[in-house]
N, C-alpha and C positions, 0 to 999 in steps of 0.2 A: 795575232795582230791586236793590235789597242782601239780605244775609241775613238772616233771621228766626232769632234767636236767645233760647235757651229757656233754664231754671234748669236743674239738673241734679231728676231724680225722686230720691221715696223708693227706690226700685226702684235705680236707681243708684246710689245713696248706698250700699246694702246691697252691691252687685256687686261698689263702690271699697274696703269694710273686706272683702270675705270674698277678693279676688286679694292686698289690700297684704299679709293676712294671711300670706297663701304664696308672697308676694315675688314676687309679678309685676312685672314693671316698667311703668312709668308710660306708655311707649308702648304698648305691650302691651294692659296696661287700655281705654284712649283705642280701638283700634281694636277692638276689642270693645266695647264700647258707640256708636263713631262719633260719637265726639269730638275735638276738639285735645287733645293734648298737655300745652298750656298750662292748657287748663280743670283738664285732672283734677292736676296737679301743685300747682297754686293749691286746687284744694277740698282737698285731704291737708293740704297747710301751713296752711291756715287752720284747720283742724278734726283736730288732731294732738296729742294731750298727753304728757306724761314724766314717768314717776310718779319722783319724789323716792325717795331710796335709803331714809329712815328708814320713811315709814306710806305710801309710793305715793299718795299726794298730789298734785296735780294743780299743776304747773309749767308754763306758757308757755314755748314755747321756740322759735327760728323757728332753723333750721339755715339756712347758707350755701347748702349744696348736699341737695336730695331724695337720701335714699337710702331702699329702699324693703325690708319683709325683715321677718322674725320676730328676727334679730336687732341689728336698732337698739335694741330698751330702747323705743318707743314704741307708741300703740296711735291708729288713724284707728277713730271709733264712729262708726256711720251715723244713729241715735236722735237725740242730742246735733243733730247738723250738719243734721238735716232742721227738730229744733226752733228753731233759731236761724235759717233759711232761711225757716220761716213768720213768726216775731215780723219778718223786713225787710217 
């Protein structure tokens, strides 16, 4: 039989913005919570925003490559990314 594979929690969600905070890195993360890699890299890009230079202002933006860090200029909210995980 195959894996049984689960959404990520609000609990996690919270874990993922308070490590990206302090620039954990994304494997890092993943084995503290015991996850892929891939999972927690994919929820940061998808729930990732970059406040605009004039009123920080909420721009989409999907990078090339994750870089993870207080200084990228972006911010992963755990609030946001749970709301939009109940409305699927």
């Amino acid at each position: 039989m195959g894996k049984v594979y689960s959404h990520l929690s609000e609990e996690e969600r919270q874990v993922i913005q308070i490590e990206v905070g302090n620039g954990t890195s994304v494997r890092k993360i993943a084995r503290l919570l015991g996850r892929g890699p891939s999972s927690i890299s994919r929820e940061i890009r998808r729930n990732t925003w970059f406040p605009s230079n004039e009123s920080e202002s909420y721009r989409p933006h999907r990078p090339k490559r994750l870089k993870t860090g207080p200084w990228t200029g972006r911010y992963y909210i755990a609030g946001p990314a749970q709301r939009k995980a109940d409305r699927r």
